[in-house]
RODO-2510 file (C-alpha; in nm, 4 decimals, decimal comma):
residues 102
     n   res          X          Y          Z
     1     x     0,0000     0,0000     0,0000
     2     x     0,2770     0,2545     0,0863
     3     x     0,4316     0,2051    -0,2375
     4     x     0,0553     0,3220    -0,4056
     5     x     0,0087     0,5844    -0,1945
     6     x     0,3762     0,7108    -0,2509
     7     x     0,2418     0,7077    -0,6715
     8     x    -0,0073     0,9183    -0,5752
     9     x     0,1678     1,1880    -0,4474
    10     x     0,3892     1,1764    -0,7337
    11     x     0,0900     1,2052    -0,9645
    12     x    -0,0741     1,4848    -0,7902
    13     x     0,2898     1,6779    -0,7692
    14     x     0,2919     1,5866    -1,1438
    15     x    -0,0504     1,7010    -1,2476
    16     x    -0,1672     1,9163    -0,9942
    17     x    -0,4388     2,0779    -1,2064
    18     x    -0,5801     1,6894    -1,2457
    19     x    -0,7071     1,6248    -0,8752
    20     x    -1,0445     1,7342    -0,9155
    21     x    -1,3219     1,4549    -0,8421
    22     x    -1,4680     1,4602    -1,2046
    23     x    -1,0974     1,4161    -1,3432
    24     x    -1,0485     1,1290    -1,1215
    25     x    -1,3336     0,9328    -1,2379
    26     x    -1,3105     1,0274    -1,5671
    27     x    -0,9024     0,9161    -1,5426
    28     x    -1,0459     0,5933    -1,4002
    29     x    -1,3078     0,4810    -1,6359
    30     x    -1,0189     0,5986    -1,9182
    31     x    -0,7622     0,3059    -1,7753
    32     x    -1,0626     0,0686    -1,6880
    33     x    -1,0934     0,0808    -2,1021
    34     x    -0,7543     0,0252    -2,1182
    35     x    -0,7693    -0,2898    -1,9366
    36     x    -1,0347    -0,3819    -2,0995
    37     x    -0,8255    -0,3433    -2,4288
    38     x    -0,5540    -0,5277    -2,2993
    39     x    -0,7837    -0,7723    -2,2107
    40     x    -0,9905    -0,8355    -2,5413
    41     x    -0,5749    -0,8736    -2,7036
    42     x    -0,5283    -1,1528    -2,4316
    43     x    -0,8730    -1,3547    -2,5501
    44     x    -0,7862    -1,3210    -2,8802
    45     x    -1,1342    -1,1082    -2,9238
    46     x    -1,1451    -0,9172    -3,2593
    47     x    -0,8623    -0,8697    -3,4668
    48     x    -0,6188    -0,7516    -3,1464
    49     x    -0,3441    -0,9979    -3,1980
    50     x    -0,3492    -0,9571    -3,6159
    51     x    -0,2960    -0,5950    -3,5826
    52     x    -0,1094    -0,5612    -3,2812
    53     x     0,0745    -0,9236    -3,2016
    54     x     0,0959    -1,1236    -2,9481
    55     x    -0,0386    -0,9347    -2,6084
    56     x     0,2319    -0,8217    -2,3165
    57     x     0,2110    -0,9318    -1,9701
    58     x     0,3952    -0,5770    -1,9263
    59     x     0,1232    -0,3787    -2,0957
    60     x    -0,1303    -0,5432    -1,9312
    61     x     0,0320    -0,4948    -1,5770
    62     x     0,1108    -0,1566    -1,6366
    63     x    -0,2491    -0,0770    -1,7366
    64     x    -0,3676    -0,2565    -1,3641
    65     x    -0,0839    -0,0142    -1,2066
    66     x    -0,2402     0,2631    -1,4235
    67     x    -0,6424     0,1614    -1,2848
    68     x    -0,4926     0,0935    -0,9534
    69     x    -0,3268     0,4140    -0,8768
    70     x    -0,6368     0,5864    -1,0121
    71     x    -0,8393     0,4493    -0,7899
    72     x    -0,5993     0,5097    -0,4603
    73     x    -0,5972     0,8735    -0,5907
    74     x    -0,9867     0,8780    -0,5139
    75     x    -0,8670     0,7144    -0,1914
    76     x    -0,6082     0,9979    -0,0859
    77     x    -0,8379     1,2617    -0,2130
    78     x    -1,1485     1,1625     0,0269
    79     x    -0,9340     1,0883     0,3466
    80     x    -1,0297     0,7380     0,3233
    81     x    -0,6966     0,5245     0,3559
    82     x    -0,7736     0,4259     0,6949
    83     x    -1,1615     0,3146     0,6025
    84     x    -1,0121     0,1482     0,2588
    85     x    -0,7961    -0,0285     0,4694
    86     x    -0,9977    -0,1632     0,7448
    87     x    -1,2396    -0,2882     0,4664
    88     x    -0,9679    -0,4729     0,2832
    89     x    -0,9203    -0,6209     0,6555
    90     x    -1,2337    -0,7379     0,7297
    91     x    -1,2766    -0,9268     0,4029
    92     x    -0,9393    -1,0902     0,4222
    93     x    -1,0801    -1,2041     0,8085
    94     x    -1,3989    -1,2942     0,7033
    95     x    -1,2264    -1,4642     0,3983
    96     x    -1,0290    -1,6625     0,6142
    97     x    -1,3115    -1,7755     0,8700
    98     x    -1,4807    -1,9165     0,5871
    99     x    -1,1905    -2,0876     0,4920
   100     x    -1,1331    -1,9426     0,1751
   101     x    -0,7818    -1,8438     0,2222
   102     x    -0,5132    -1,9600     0,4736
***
């Protein structure tokens, strides 16, 4: 997490004229399609991998990092981090007393 939030600040130093709400969500659905993109190359959907070639585990990574760090900026921008955190908690302990997950 520390390494997300530490993007974030970097982002916000870098485009400080880019923090408003709006901007955020817009930024977010934006990478979301990108995913999405890298996503349809991956499944072969379409005509991706004939125009393109074969799909990269970087560019699909780097457009996660990309959706990711969008959404932490919505994170850092409402005060949330503690709430955000405490909910990934909970799920993770509720995950486990269901044994889901060790």
């Amino acid at each position: 997490m520390d390494k997300l939030y530490k993007m974030v600040q970097g982002y916000f130093k870098r485009f400080p004229d880019g923090v408003e709400p709006f901007q955020m969500v817009t930024r977010l659905l934006e990478e979301c399609g990108e995913v999405a993109s890298e996503v349809n190359h991956f499944e072969d959907a379409g005509i991706k991998r004939l125009k393109y070639g074969e799909p990269s585990k970087e560019a699909l990574a780097s457009e996660i990092k990309q959706a990711v760090v969008a959404l932490m900026q919505i994170v850092v921008y409402y005060s949330v981090q503690e709430e955000f955190e405490k909910s990934i908690d909970d799920s993770l302990r509720r995950m486990k007393d269901e044994n889901l997950i060790d």
